[in-house]
C-alpha positions as CSV (number, residue, x, y, z in Angstrom):
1,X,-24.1,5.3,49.3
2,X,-25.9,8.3,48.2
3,X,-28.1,11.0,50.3
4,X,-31.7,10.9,50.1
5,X,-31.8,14.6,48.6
6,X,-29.3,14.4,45.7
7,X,-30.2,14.5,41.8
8,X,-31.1,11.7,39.8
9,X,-27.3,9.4,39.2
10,X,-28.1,9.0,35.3
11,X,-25.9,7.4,33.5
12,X,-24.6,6.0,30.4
13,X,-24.0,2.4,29.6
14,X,-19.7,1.8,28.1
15,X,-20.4,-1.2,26.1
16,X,-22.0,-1.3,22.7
17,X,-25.3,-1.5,23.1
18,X,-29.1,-0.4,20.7
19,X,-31.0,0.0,23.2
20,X,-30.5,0.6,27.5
21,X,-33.4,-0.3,30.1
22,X,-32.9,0.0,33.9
23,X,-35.2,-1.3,36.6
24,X,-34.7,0.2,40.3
25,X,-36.3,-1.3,43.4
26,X,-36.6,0.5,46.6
27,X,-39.4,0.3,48.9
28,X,-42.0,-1.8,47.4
29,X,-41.1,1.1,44.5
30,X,-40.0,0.4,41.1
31,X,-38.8,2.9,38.5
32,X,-38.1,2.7,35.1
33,X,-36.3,4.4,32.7
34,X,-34.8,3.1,29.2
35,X,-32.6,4.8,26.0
36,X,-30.2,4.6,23.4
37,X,-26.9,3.8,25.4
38,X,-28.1,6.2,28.2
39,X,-30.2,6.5,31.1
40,X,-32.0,9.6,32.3
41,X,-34.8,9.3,35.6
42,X,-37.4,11.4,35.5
43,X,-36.7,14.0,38.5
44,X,-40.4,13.3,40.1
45,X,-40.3,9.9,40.2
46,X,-36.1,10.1,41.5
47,X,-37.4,12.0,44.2
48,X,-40.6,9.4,45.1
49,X,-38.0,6.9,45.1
50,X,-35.2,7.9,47.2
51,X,-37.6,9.6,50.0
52,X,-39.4,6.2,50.4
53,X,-36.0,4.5,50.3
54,X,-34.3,6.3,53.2
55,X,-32.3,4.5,55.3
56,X,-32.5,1.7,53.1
57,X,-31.5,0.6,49.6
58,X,-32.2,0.2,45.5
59,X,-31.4,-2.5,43.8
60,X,-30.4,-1.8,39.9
61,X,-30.9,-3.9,37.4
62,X,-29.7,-3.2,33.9
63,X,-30.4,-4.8,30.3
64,X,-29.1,-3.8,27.1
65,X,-30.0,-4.6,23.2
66,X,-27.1,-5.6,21.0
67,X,-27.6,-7.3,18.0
68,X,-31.6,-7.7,18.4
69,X,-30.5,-10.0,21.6
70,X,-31.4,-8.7,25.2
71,X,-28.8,-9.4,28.1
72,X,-29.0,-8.9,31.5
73,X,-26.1,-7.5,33.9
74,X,-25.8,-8.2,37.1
75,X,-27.4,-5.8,40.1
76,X,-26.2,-3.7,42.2
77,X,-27.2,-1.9,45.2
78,X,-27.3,1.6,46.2
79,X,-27.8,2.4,49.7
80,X,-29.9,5.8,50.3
81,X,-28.5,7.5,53.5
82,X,-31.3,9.3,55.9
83,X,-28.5,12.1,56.2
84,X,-28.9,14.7,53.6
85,X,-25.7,16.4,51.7
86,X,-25.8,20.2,51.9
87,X,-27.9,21.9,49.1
88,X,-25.0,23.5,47.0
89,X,-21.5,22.8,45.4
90,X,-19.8,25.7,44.8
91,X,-16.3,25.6,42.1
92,X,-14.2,27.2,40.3
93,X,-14.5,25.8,36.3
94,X,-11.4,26.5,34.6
95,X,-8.8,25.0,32.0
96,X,-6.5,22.9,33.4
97,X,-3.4,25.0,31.5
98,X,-1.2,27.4,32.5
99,X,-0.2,30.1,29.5
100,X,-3.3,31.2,28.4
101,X,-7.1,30.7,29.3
102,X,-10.7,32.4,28.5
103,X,-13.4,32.3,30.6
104,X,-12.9,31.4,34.3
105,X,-15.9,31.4,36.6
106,X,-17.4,30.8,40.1
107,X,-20.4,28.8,39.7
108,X,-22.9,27.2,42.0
109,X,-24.8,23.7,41.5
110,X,-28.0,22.4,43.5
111,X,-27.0,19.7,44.0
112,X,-30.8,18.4,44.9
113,X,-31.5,18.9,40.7
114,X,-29.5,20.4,37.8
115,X,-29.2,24.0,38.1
116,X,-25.8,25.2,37.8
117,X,-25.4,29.4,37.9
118,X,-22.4,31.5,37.9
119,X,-21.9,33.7,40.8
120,X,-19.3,35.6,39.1
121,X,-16.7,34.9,35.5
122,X,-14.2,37.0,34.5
123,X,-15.7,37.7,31.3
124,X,-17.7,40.1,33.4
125,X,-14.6,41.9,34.8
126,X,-11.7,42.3,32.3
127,X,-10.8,38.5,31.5
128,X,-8.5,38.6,34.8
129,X,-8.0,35.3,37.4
130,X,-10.5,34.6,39.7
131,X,-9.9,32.2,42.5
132,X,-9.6,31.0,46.2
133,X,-13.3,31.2,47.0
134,X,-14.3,30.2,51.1
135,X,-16.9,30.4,52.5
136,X,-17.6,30.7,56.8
137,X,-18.7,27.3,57.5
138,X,-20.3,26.7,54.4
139,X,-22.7,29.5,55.0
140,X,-23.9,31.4,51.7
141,X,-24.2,34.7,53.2
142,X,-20.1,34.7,54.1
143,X,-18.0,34.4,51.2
144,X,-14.5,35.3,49.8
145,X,-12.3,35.3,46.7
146,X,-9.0,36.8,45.1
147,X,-9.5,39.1,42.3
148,X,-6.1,39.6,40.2
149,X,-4.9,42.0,37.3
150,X,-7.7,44.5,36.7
151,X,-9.6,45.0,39.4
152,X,-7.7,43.4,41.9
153,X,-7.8,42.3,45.2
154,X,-9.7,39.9,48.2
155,X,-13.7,40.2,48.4
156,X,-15.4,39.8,51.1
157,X,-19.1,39.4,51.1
158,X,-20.8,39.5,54.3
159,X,-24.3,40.5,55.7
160,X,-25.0,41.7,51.9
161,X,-22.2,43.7,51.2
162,X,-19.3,43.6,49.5
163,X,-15.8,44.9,50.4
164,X,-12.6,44.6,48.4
165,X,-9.3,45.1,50.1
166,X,-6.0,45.8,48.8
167,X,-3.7,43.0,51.1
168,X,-0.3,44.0,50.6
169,X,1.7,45.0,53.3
170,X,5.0,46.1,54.1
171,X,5.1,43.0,56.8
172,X,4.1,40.3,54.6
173,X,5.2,38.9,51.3
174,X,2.5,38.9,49.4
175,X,-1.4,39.7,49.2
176,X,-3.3,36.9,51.0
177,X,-3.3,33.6,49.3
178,X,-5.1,30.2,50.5
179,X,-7.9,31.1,53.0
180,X,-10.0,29.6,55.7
181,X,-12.9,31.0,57.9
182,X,-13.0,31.1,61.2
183,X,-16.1,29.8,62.3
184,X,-17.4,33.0,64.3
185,X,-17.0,35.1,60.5
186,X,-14.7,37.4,62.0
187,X,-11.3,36.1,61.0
188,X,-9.8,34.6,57.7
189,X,-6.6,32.6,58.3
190,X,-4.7,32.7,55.1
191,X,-1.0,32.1,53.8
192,X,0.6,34.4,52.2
193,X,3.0,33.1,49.2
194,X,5.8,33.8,46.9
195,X,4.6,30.9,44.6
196,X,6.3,29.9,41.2
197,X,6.0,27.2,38.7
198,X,7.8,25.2,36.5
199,X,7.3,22.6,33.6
200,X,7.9,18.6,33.4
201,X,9.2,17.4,30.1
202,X,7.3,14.0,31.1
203,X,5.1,12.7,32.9
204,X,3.2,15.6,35.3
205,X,3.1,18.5,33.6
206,X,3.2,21.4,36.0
207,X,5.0,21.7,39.3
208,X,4.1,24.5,42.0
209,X,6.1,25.2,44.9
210,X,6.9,28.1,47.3
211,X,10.1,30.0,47.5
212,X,8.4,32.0,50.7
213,X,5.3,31.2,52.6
214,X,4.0,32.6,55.9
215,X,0.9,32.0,57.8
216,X,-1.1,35.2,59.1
217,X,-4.9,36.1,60.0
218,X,-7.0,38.6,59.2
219,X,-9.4,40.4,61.6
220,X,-12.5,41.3,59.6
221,X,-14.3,43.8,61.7
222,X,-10.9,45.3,62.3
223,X,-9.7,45.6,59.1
224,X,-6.2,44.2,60.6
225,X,-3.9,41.2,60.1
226,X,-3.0,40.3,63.2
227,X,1.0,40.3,64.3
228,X,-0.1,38.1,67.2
229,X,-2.0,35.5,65.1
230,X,0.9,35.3,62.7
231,X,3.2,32.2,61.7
232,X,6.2,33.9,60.1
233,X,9.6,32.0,59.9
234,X,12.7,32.0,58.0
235,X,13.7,28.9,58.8
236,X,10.3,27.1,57.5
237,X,8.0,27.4,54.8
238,X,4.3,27.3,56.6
239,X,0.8,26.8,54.0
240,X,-2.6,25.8,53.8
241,X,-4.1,27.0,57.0
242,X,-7.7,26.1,58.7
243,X,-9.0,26.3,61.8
244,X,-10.9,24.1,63.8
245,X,-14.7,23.9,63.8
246,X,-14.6,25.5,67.9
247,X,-12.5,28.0,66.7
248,X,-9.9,27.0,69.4
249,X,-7.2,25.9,67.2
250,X,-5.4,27.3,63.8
251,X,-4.2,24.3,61.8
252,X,-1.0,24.3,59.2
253,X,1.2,23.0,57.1
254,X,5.1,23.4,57.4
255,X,8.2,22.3,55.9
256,X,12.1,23.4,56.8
257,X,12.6,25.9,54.3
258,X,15.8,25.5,51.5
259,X,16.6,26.1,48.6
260,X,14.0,25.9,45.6
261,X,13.6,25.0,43.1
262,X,17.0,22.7,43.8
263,X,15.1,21.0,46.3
264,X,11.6,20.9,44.8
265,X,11.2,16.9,45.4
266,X,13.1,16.7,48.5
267,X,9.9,19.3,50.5
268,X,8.2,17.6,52.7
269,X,5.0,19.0,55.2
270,X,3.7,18.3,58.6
271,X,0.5,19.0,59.8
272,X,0.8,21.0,62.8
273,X,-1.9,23.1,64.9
274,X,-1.6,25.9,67.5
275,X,-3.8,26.9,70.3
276,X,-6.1,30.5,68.8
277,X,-7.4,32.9,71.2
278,X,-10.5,34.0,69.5
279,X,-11.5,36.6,72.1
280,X,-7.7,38.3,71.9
281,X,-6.9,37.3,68.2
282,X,-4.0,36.1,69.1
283,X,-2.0,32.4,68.8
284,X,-0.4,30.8,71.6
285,X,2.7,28.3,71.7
286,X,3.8,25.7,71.6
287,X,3.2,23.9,68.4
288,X,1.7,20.5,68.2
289,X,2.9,18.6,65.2
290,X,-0.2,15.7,64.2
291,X,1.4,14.1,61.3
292,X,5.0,14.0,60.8
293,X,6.6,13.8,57.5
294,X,9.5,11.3,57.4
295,X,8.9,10.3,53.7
296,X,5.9,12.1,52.7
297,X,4.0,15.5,53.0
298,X,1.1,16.4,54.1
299,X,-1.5,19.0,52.8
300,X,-4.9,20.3,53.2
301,X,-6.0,20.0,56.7
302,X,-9.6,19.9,56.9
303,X,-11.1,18.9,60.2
304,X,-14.8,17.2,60.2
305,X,-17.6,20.0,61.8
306,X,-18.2,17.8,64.3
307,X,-14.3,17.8,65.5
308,X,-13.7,14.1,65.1
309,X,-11.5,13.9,62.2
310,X,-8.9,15.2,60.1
311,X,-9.1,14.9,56.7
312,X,-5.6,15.9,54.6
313,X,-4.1,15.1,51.4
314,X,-0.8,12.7,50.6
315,X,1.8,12.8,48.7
316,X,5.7,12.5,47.7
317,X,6.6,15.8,48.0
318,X,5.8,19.1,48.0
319,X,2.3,21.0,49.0
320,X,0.7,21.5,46.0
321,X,-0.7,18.0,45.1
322,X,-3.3,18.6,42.2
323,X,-0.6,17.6,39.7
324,X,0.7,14.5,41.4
325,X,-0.9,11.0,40.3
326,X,0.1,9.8,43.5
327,X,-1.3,11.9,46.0
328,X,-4.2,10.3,48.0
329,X,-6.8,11.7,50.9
330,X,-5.7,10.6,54.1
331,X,-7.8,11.0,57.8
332,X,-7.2,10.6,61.3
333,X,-9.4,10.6,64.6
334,X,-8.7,14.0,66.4
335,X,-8.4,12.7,69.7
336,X,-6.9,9.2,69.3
337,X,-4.8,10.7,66.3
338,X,-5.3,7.0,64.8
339,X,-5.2,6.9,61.1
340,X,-8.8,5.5,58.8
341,X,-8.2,3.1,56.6
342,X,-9.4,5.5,53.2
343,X,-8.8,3.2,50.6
344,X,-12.4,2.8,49.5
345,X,-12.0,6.7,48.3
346,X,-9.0,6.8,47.0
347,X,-8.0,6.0,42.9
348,X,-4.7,4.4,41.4
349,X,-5.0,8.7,39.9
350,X,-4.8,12.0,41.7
351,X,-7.1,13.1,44.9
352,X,-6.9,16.4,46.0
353,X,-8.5,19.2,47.4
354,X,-11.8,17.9,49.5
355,X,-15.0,19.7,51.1
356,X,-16.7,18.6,53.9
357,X,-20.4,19.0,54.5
358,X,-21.8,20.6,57.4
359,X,-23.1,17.0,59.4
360,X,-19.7,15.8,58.9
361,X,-21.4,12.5,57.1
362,X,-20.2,14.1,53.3
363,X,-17.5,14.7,51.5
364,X,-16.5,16.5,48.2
365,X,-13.1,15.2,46.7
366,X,-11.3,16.7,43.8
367,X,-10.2,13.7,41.6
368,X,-9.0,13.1,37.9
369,X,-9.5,9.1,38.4
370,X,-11.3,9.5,34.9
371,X,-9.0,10.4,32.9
372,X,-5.9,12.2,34.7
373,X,-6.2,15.2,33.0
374,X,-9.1,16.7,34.4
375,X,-10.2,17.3,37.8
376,X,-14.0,16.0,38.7
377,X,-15.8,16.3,41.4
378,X,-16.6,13.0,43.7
379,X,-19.0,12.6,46.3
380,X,-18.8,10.6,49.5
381,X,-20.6,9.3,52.6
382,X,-18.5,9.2,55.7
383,X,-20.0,6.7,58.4
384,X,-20.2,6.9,62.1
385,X,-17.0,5.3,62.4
386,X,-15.4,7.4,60.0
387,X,-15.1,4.8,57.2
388,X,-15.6,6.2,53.5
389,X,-18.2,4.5,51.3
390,X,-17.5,3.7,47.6
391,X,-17.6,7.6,46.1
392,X,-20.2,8.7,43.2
393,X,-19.4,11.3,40.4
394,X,-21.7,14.4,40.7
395,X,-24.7,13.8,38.8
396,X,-25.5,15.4,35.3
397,X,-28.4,16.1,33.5
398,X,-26.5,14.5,30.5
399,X,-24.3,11.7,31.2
400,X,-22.0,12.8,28.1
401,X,-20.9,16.4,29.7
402,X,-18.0,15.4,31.0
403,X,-16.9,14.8,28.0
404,X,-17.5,17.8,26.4
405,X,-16.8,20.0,29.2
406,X,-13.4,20.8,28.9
407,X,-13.0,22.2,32.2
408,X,-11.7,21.1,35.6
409,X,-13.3,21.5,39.3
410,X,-11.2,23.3,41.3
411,X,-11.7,23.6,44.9
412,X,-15.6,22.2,44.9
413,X,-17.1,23.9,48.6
414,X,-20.2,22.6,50.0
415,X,-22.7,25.6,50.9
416,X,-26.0,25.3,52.7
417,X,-28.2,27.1,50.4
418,X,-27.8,29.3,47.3
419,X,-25.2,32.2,47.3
């Protein structure tokens, strides 16, 4: 399933083949497109087809050339959703290593054509990190990121300006780390972390885990992080914070805290949430745990903009899942708190960090079901019931560049229009 407004789905055919030739019915439409082992659709006639096939479906037909023989594959259906995906997909590119890299950047895609544009790389500011970009409910015109090294700190760009803040404090552990938005623009939740790392002889290669982590929010207009708002505990490790799309509830992650890295594989997360007073900026007790981990742990809450679901991410151990091949995207219904069956999303590889779209019927995943080294973006429809349809790779101009791209997708964020 695939929204009415995204880019033409070329793609290349596996097999050997001379020549390629597609045929695509929709809506008494047919478009035709042929190649050497590849397929490209001409971007007028993509966009003829899919608006006349809205709500409906194209069927695919392909045939290839080997040999001076033609053969025909079987088709296949795409359904064309009425519900359009947000215009832009905003990520972080960078090498999925650890010692050493080159150019990291923040770049935006349209995701209705090809155009991909940085909105800042580090080649521009002294070759430091850049990361952790959020954005207020996906709206261009309220943005954030971490600066570190040279010209360090968070950035804040709101109502066309740009502020950058030194977030160390004599109260916390550390500048501010993952954040979320609160939907009103006024407050960022974010953890703050003492985060190390450590190296697999086998297997996964990195492992990331907390030795402290806290939970605070930060008060925009105020220039404050809040005492009241904060989640700060000895006895727990607490991560990953969001807040709810009503701005009534600050989500979390937390695990008993022990000894690390002894215990690395034995951490294990809840989801929990806690009542947020937007109007006094201040959290209110007691703490509701939604998913309790007994033999796994739970990352990434993400709640749908509509308030219906939960979306998180699975796995053994730990909260940092990029790295594990096991860790799968979970959901549960809000108010029922039953679990969806997400098994048409999921890979036998890692999923990971996940966007949703601001009509709550699309989703972004991080996934490296490719080739488990790096980490690609996948799109998703999510039905009325809350079911996932079979996910699509984002779309290229050239169905090769992944393969030439030596870069990862980190945390791909749906925006509404172009920062």
């Amino acid at each position: 399933t695939i929204p009415h407004n995204i880019a033409p789905l070329n793609f290349r055919f596996e097999g050997e083949a001379e020549r390629c030739y597609a045929e695509l019915k929709g809506a008494d439409l047919i478009v035709e497109a042929s190649g050497k082992g590849e397929i490209r659709f001409s971007e007028k006639q993509w966009r003829e087809l899919l608006e006349k096939s809205r709500g409906g479906e194209i069927e695919l037909t392909l045939f290839t050339q080997s040999g001076g023989e033609w053969q025909q594959w079987q088709p296949f259906k795409i359904y064309v959703s009425d519900r359009a995906i947000d215009s832009h997909l905003v990520y972080r590119l960078i090498e999925p290593g650890y010692e050493k890299w080159h150019i990291v950047g923040i770049y935006q895609r349209n995701l209705e054509n090809f155009d991909q544009e940085p909105i800042i790389q580090n080649n521009m500011v002294g070759y430091n990190c850049i990361n952790c970009h959020s954005f207020a409910g996906g709206d261009p015109e309220q943005m954030m990121f971490h600066m570190r090294a040279s010209n360090g700190g968070t950035y804040i760009v709101q109502d066309g300006q740009i502020e950058r803040l030194n977030t160390q404090t004599d109260q916390t552990i550390s500048n501010l780390t993952y954040p979320y938005w609160h939907p009103s623009g006024r407050y960022i939740t974010t953890s703050v972390n003492t985060i190390h790392q450590f190296f697999h002889a086998t297997d996964r290669k990195i492992e990331v885990w907390d030795l402290r982590s806290d939970v605070v929010v930060y008060d925009v207009e105020q220039h404050k992080i809040l005492s009241k708002a904060s989640i700060q505990s000895e006895d727990n490790f607490e991560t990953f914070p969001s807040f709810s799309p009503d701005g009534r509830y600050l989500y979390f992650c937390s695990a008993p805290a022990t000894e690390m890295p002894e215990n690395y594989d034995k951490v294990r997360y809840n989801l929990c949430r806690v009542e947020f007073d937007p109007a006094k900026g201040e959290i209110h007790e007691p703490i509701d745990t939604l998913v309790r981990a007994d033999s796994l742990s739970y990352t990434f809450p993400r709640l749908s903009p509509d308030g219906r679901y939960m979306m998180y991410t699975e796995t053994a151990y730990g909260q940092f899942p990029i790295w594990h091949s096991d860790a799968e995207i979970r959901m549960i219904d809000v108010e029922s708190r039953q679990s969806i069956d997400m098994s048409a999303l999921n890979s036998p590889d890692t999923e990971s960090y996940h966007s949703w779209s601001s009509g709550s019927d699309w989703v972004v995943v991080s996934s490296r079901r490719d080739n488990s080294l790096y980490t690609l973006p996948y799109i998703c429809h999510i039905g009325e019931d809350g079911r996932p349809a079979k996910p699509f790779l984002l779309p290229q101009e050239d169905p090769d560049t992944y393969d030439y791209l030596l870069y990862s997708f980190n945390i791909p964020e749906l925006v509404r229009g172009r920062v």
